[in-house]
C-alpha positions as CSV (number, residue, x, y, z in Angstrom):
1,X,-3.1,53.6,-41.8
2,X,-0.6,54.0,-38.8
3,X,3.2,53.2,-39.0
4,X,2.7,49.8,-36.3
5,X,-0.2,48.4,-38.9
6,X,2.3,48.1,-41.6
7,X,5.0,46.4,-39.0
8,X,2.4,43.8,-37.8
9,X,1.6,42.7,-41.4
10,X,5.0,41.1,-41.8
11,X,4.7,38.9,-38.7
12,X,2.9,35.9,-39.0
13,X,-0.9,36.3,-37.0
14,X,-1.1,34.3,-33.8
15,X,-4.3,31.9,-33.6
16,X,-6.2,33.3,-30.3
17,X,-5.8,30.9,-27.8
18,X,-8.9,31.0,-25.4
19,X,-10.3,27.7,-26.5
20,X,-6.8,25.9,-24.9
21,X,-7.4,27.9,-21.4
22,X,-11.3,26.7,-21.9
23,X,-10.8,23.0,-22.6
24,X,-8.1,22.1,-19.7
25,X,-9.3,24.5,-17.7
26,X,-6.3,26.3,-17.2
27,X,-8.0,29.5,-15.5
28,X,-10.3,27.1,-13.4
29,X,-8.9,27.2,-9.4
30,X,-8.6,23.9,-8.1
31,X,-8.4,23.0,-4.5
32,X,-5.7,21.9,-3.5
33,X,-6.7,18.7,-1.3
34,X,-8.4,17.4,-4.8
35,X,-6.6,13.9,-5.0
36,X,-4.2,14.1,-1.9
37,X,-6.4,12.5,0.3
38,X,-7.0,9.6,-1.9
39,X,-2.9,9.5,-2.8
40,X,-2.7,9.1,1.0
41,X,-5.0,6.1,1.4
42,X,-3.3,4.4,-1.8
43,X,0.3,5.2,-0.2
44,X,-1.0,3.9,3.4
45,X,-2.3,0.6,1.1
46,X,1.0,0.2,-0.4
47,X,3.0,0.8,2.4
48,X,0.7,-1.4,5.1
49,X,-0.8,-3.8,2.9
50,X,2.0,-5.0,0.0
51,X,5.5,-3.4,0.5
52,X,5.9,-5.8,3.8
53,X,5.3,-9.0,1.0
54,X,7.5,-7.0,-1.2
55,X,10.3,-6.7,0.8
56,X,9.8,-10.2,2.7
57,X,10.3,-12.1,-0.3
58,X,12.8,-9.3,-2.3
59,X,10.7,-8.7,-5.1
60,X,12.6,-6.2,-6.3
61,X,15.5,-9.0,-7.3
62,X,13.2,-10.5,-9.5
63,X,10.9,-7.8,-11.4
64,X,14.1,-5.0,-10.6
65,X,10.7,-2.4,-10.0
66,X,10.2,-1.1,-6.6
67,X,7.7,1.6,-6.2
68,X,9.0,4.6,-4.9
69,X,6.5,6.7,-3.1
70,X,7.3,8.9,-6.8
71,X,5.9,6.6,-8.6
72,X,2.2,6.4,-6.9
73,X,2.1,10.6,-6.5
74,X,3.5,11.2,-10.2
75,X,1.1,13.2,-12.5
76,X,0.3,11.4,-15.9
77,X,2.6,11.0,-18.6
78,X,2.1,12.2,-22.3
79,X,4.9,10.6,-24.6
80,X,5.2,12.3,-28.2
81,X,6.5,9.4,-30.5
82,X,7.7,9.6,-34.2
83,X,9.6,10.4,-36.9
84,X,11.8,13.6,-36.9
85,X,11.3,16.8,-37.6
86,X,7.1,16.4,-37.5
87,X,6.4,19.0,-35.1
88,X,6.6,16.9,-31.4
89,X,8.4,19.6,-29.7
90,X,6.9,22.5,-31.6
91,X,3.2,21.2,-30.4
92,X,4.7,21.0,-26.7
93,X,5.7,24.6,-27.3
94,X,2.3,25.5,-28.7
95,X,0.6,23.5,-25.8
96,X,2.5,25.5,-23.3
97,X,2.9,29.3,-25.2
98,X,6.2,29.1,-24.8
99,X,7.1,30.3,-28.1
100,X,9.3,33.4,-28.4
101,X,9.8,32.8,-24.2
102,X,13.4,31.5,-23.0
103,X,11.3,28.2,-21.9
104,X,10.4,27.0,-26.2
105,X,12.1,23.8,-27.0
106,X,14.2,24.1,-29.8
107,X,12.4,23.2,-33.1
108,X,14.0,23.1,-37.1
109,X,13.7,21.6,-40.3
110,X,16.7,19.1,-39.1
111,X,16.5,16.4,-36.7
112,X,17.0,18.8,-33.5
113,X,15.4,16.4,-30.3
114,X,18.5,13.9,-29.9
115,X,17.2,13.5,-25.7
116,X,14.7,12.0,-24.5
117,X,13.0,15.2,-22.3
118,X,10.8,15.1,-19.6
119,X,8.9,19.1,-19.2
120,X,7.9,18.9,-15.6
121,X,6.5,21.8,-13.5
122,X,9.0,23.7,-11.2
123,X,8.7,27.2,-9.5
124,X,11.1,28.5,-11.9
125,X,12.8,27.9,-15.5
126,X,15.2,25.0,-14.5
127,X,16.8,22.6,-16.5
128,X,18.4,19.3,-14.8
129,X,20.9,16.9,-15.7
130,X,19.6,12.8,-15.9
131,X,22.0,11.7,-13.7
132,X,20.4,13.9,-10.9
133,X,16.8,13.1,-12.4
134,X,18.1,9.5,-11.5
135,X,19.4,10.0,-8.8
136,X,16.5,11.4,-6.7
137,X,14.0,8.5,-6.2
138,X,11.0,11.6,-5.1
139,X,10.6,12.0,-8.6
140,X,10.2,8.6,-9.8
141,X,12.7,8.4,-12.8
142,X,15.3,6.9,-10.7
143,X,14.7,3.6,-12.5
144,X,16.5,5.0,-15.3
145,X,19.3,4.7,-14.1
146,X,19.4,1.0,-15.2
147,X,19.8,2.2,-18.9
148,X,23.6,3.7,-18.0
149,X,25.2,6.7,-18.3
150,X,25.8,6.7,-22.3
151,X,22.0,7.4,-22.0
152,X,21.6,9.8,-18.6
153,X,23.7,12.1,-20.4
154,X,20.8,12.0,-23.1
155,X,18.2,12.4,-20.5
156,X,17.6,16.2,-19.8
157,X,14.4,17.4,-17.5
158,X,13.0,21.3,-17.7
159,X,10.6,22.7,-15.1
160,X,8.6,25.4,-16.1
161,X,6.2,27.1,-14.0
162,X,3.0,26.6,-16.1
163,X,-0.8,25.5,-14.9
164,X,-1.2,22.8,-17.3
165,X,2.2,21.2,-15.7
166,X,1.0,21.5,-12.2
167,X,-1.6,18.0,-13.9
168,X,0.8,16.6,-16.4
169,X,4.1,16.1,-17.6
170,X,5.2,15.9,-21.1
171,X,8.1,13.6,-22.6
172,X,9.1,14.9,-25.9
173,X,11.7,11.8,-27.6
174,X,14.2,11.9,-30.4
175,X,12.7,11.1,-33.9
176,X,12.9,8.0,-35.6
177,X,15.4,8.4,-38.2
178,X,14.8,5.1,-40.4
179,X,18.3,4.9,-42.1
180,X,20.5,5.1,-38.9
181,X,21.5,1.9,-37.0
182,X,20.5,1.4,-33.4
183,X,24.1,1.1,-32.6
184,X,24.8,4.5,-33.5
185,X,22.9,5.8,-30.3
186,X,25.2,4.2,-28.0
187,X,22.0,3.0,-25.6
188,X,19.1,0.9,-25.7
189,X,16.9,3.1,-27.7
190,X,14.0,0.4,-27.9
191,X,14.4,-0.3,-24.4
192,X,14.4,3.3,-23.4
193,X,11.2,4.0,-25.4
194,X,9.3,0.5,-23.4
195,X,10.1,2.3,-20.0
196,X,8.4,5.2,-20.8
197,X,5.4,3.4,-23.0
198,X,4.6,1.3,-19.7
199,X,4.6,4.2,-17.7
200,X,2.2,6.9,-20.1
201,X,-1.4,7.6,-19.8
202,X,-1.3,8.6,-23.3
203,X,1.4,8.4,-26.2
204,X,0.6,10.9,-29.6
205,X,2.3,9.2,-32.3
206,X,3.4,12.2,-34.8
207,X,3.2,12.4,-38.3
208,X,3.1,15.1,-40.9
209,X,2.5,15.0,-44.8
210,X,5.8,14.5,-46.2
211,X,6.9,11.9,-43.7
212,X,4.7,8.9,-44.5
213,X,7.4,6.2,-45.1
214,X,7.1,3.7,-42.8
215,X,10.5,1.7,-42.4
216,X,12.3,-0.4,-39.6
217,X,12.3,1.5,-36.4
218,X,8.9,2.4,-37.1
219,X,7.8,-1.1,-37.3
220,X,9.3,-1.6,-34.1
221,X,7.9,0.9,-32.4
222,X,4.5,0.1,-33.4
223,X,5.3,-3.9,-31.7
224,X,6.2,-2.1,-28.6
225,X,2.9,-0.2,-28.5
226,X,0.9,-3.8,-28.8
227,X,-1.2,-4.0,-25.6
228,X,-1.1,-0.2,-25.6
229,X,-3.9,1.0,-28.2
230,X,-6.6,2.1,-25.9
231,X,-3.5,4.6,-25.1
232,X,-2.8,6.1,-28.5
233,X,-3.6,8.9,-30.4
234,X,-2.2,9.6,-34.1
235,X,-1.9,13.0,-35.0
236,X,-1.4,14.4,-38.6
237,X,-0.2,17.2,-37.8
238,X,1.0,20.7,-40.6
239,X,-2.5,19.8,-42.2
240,X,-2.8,23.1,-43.2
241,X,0.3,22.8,-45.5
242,X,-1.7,20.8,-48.1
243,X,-4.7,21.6,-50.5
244,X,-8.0,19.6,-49.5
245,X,-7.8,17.4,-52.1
246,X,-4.1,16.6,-51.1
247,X,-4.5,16.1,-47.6
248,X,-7.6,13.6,-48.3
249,X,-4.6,11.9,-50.3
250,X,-2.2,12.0,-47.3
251,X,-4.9,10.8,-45.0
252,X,-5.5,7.6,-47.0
253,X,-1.9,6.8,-47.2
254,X,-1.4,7.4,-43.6
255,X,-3.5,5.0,-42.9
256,X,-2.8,2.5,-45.7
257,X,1.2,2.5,-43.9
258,X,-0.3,1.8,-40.3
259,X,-3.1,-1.2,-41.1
260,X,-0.7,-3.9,-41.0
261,X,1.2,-2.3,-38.0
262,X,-2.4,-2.1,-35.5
263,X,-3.8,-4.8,-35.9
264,X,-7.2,-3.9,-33.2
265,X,-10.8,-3.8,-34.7
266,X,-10.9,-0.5,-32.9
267,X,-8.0,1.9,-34.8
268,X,-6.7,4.7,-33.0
269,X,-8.1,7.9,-33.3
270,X,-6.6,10.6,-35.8
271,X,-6.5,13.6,-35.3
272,X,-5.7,15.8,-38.2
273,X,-4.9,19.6,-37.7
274,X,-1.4,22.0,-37.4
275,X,-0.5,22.0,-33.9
276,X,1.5,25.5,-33.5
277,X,0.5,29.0,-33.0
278,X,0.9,30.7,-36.1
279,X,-3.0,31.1,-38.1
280,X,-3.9,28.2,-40.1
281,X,-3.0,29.1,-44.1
282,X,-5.6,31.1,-46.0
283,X,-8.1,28.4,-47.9
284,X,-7.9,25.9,-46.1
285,X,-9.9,23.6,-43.9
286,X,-9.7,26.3,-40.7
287,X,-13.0,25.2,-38.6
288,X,-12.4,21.0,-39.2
289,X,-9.0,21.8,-37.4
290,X,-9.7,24.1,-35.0
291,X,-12.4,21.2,-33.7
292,X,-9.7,18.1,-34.0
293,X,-7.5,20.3,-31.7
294,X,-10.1,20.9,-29.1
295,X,-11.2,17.3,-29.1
296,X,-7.7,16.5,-28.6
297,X,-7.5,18.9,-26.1
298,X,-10.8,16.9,-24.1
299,X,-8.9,13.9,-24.7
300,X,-6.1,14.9,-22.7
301,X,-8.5,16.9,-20.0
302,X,-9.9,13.4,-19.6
303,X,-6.7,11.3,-18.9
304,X,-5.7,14.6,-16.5
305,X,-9.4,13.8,-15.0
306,X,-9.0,10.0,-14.5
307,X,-5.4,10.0,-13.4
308,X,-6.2,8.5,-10.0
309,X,-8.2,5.6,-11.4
310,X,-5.5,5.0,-13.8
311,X,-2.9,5.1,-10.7
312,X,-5.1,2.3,-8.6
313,X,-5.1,0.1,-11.1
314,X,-1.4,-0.1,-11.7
315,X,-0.6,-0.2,-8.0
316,X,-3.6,-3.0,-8.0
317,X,-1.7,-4.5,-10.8
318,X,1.5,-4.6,-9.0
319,X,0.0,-6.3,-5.8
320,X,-1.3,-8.9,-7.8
321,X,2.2,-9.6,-9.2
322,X,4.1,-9.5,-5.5
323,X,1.5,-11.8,-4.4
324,X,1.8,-14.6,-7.3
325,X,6.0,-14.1,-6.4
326,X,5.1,-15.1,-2.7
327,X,3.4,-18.1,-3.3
328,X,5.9,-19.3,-5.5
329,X,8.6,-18.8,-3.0
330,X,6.5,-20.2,-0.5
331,X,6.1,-23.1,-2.6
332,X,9.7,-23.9,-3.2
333,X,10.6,-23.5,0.5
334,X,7.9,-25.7,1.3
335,X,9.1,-28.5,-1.7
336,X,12.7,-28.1,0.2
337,X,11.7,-28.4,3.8
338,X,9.8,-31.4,2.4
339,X,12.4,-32.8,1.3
340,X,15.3,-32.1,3.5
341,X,16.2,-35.1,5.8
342,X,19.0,-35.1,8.5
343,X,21.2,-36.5,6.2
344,X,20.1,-34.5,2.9
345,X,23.2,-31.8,1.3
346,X,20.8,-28.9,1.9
347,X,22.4,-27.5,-1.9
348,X,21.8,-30.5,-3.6
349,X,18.5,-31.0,-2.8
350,X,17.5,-27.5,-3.9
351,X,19.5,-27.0,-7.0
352,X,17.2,-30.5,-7.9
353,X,14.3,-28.8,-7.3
354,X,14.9,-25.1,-9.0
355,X,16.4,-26.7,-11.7
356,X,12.7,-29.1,-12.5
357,X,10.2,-27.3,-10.7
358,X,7.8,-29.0,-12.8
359,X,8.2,-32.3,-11.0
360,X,7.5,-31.1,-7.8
361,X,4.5,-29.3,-9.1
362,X,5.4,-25.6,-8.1
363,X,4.4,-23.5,-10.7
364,X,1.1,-26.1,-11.0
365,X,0.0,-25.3,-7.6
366,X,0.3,-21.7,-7.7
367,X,-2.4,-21.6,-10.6
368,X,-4.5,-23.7,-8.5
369,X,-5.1,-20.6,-6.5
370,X,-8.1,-18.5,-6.7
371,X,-6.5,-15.1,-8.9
372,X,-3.6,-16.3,-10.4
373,X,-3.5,-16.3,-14.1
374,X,-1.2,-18.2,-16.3
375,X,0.0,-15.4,-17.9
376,X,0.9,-13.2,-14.1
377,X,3.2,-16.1,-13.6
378,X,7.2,-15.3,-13.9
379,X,9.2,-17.9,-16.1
380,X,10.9,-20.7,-14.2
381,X,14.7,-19.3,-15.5
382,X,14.1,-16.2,-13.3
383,X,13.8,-18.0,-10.8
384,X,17.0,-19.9,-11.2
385,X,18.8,-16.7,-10.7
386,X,16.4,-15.0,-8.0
387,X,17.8,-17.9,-5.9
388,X,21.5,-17.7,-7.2
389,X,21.3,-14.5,-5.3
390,X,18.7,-15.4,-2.4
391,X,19.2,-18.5,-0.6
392,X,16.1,-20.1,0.1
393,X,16.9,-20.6,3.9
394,X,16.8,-16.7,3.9
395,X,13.5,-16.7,3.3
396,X,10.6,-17.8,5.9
397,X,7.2,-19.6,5.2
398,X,3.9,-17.7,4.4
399,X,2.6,-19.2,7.6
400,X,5.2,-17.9,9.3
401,X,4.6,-13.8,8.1
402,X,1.8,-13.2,10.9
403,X,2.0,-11.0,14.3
404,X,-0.8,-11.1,16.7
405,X,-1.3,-6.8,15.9
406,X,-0.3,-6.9,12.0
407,X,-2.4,-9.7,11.3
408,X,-0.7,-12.0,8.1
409,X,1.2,-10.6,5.3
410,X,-0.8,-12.7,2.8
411,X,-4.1,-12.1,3.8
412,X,-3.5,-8.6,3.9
413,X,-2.4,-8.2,0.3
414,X,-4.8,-10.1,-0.6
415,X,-7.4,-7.3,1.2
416,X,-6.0,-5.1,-0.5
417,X,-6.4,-6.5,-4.0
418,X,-10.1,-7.8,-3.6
419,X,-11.6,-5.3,-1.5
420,X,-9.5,-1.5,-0.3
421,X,-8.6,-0.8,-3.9
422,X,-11.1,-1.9,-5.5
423,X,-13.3,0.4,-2.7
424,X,-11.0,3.6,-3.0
425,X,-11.4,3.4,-6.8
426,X,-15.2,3.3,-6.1
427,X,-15.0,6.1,-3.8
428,X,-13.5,8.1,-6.4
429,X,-16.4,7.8,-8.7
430,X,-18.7,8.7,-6.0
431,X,-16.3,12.3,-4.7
432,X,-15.0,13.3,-8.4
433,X,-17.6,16.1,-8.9
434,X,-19.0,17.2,-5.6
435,X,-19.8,20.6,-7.0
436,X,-21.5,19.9,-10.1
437,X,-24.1,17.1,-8.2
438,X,-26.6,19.6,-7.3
439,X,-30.3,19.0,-8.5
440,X,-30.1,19.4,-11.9
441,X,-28.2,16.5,-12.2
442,X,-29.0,13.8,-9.5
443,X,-33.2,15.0,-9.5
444,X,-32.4,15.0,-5.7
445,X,-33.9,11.5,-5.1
446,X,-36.8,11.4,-7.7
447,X,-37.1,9.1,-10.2
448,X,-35.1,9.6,-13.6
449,X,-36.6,10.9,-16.2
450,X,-36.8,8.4,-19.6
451,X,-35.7,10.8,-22.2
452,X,-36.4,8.1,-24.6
453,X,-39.8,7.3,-24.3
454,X,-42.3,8.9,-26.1
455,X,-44.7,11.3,-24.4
């Protein structure tokens, strides 16, 4: 046999990596007005319909979350959580082919990830600092900045110029390492890993077989995911380091450690194969993995596909919260003008009411609204400081917010969340496919056909 044959044999094979390109559709040209129209409507929404509340009544103060236009035209987030040295940045890399390119993340047998970092698409390699990631409010990270600069300088973004990045952006995080105190990162870790939890569209928790132990950090992790476990997806990754008897083993105890942590009727979906390019090992399991990773794969094809959807119902979300905040301000200006004599020590008078709200029925009436649910509603002690800050004499009556051409601030937010959202996320459904609805699928106005019933 030839000289090269002989070379070849001491490099490890490469799996073939069609069915990636296949399932998210990386050779697939889309055009480019897909979704811009519909992030135009949802900016004009936001801009016409609830920043004018917003900024009225200084939201911001009180939640300390503006939207920045960023925000609403961001791609969706994939978060890789878990312990170290599991394979999160190696399965980026895989995802991506950039191994053996000047683009791979660096990978090892030692904890290697210390930064949290964000692979974004860019024209060309690029890596950026966090504080400039911060600083620039276009790309919607700027709230990070609230986290300080012991943790910017552990924030690190890389733009590579890759398809699948032109639909999503991957965070890759620094393991969990269970027998180092929080104290020794020198920032809010937890807090860190909640900003970016609330943000993704999908979070792989990581594990591999030797790695099972589930200890503090873990635990606390898992609490932070609560509310989150339509979202996440466990992956048991290396399988093809272990015997089939073994990894049945592995499996059981993987999810013998997580029970008491999810407690949902409906666990999280496991996905068990070896996320990087070399060829699975020789006897093992080869076509059960190869099918986990391209159901994986759909899985995140779909959260690519309903990224709009998603987006609507967080800025919906968000309307509903700047709303509840107005009435309540409303409310307590209202208590105080009531109030107020001639006579009356304007100060006085209000510190009485922000300091019982509950006697003059505030938070009480606010719930008697149509929409408002208890648990929407901010706590009374934010409130004591939004108004340390904000006089209430700044701020001017709901009744007030009208203009003969812009109609009233209120009852156009509240458009917004009962009917124009609700209606763009409807015409979504209706314009997601226009080229596949052809006959074959819609029967072109005839009746459908009951597959079910017997002939």
């Amino acid at each position: 046999s030839p000289p090269e044959d002989v070379e070849d044999a001491s490099e490890p094979t490469k799996r073939d990596r069609s069915h990636l390109e296949n399932t998210l559709k990386l050779n697939e040209e889309k055009p480019a007005d897909d979704v811009s129209g519909v992030l135009q409507r949802l900016r004009k929404i936001y801009h016409s319909s609830i920043k004018p509340l917003e900024h009225s009544y200084r939201y911001n103060e009180l939640r300390q979350h503006e939207i920045t236009d960023g925000e609403i035209t961001s791609k969706p987030m994939v978060l890789f959580l878990g312990p170290w040295s599991v394979g999160k940045s190696s399965m980026i890399n895989y995802l991506l082919g950039l191994d053996n390119t000047p683009y791979q993340l660096y990978t090892g047998a030692e904890p290697t990830t210390s930064e949290f970092t964000v692979i974004m698409h860019g024209p060309k390699l690029k890596t950026i600092e966090g504080i400039v990631m911060a600083a620039d409010s276009a790309r919607s990270f700027s709230p990070l900045e609230k986290f300080g600069q012991n943790f910017l300088e552990k924030l690190i973004g890389i733009e590579v110029p890759h398809k699948l990045l032109e639909r999503v952006t991957f965070v890759d995080t620094p393991g969990i390492i269970e027998n180092r105190k929080q104290q020794e990162r020198g920032y809010p870790f937890n807090d860190v890993c909640q900003w970016f939890i609330d943000r993704a569209d999908l979070i792989f928790v990581v594990f591999d077989p030797t790695k099972l132990d589930v200890g503090l950090e873990l635990e606390m992790l898992f609490r932070q995911l609560k509310g989150r476990e339509s979202q996440i997806r466990i992956i048991l990754n290396k399988a093809d380091s272990l015997a089939t008897q073994e990894l049945m083993r592995v499996y059981g105890a993987l999810f013998w450690s997580l029970a008491p942590l999810i407690n949902v009727t409906e666990p999280p979906r496991v996905y068990v194969s070896s996320f990087w390019p070399h060829d699975y090992h020789p006897d093992t399991h080869r076509d059960l993995f190869l099918k986990e990773e391209i159901s994986l794969l759909e899985d995140l094809n779909q959260v690519i596909e309903n990224r709009m959807e998603n987006k609507i119902a967080f800025i919906r979300q968000h309307a509903i919260r700047v709303r509840i905040h107005a009435l309540l301000v409303d409310r307590y200006l209202q208590t105080y003008k009531d109030k107020m004599t001639f006579f009356s020590d304007g100060e006085l008078v209000f510190r009485d009411i922000v300091e019982d709200p509950d006697r003059f029925y505030i938070f009480k009436s606010i719930l008697a609204k149509t929409n408002v649910s208890k648990f929407d509603l901010p706590n009374r002690e934010a409130y004591k400081d939004f108004f340390g800050i904000n006089p209430i004499t700044s701020f001017k009556l709901l009744s007030q917010q009208c203009s003969y051409m812009g109609g009233c601030f209120l009852e156009k937010i509240e458009k917004a969340i009962t009917r124009e959202l609700p209606d763009l996320l409807g015409s979504i459904g209706l314009g997601k496919k226009p080229n596949v609805l052809s006959c074959d699928v819609t029967g072109c106005g005839e009746t459908p056909k009951n597959r079910y019933r017997k002939p």
